[in-house]
C-alpha positions in Angstrom: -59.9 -26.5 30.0 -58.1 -26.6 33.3 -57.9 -23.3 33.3 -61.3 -22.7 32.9 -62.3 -24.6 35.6 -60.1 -23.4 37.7 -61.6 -19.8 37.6 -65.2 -21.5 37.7 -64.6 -23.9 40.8 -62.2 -21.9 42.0 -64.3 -20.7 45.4 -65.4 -24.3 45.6 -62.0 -25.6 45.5 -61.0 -22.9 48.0 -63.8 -23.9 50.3 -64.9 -27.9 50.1 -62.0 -29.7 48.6 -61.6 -32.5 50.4 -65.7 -33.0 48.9 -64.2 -33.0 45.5 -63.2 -36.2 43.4 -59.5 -36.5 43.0 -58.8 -36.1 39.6 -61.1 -33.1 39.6 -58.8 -31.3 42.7 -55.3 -32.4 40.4 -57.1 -30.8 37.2 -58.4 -27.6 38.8 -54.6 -27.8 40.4 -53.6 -28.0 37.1 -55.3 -24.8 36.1 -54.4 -22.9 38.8 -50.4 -23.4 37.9 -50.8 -22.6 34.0 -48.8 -19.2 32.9 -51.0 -16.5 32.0 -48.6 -16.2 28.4 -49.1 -20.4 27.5 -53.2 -19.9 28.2 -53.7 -16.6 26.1 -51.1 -18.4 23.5 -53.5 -21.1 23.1 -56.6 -18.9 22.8 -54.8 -17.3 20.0 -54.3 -20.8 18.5 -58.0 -21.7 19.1 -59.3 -18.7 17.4 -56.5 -19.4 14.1 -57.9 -23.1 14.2 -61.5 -22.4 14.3 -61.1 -20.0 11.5 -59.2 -22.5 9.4 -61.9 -25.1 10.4 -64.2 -22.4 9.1 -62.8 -22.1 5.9 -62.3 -25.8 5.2 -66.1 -26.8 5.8 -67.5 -23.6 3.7 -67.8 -25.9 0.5 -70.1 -28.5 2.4 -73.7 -28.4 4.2 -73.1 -31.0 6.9 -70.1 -32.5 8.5 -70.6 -36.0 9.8 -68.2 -36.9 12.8 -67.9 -39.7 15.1 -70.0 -39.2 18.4 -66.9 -40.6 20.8 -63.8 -41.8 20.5 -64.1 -45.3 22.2 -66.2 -46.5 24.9 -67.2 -45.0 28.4 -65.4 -44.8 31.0 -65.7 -48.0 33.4 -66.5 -45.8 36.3 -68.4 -42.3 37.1 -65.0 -40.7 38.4 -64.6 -38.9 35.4 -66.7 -38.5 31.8 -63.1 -39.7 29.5 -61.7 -36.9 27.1 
């Protein structure tokens, strides 16, 4: 995901950081560091788990899952995980 949003904010970054929170600037940071082999190794992995995932819920209709993992975060600095 950090990768990600370094490509999507990257001009924003580039041009109004100081404007951005600053766990946002560390994570697009973050992004901008990651080796190009470790991100396409983990889209690999993605695409392996979703087909596995796949698989696993063909027998069923619905899947019922838990909306969050705990509560919400305290402040509007950042949305949790």
């Amino acid at each position: 995901m950090a990768v990600e949003s370094a490509f999507n904010l990257g001009e924003l970054f580039a041009k109004k950081a100081p404007l951005l929170s600053p766990i946002l600037r560390d994570f697009i940071t973050e992004g901008r560091s990651a080796a190009a082999v470790a991100y396409l190794q983990a889209l690999r992995l993605r695409m392996q788990l979703r087909g596995e995932l796949e698989r696993f819920l063909m027998p069923f209709d619905a899947a019922v899952t838990l909306p969050a993992t705990g509560e919400a975060p305290a402040s509007l600095e950042q949305t949790g995980s």
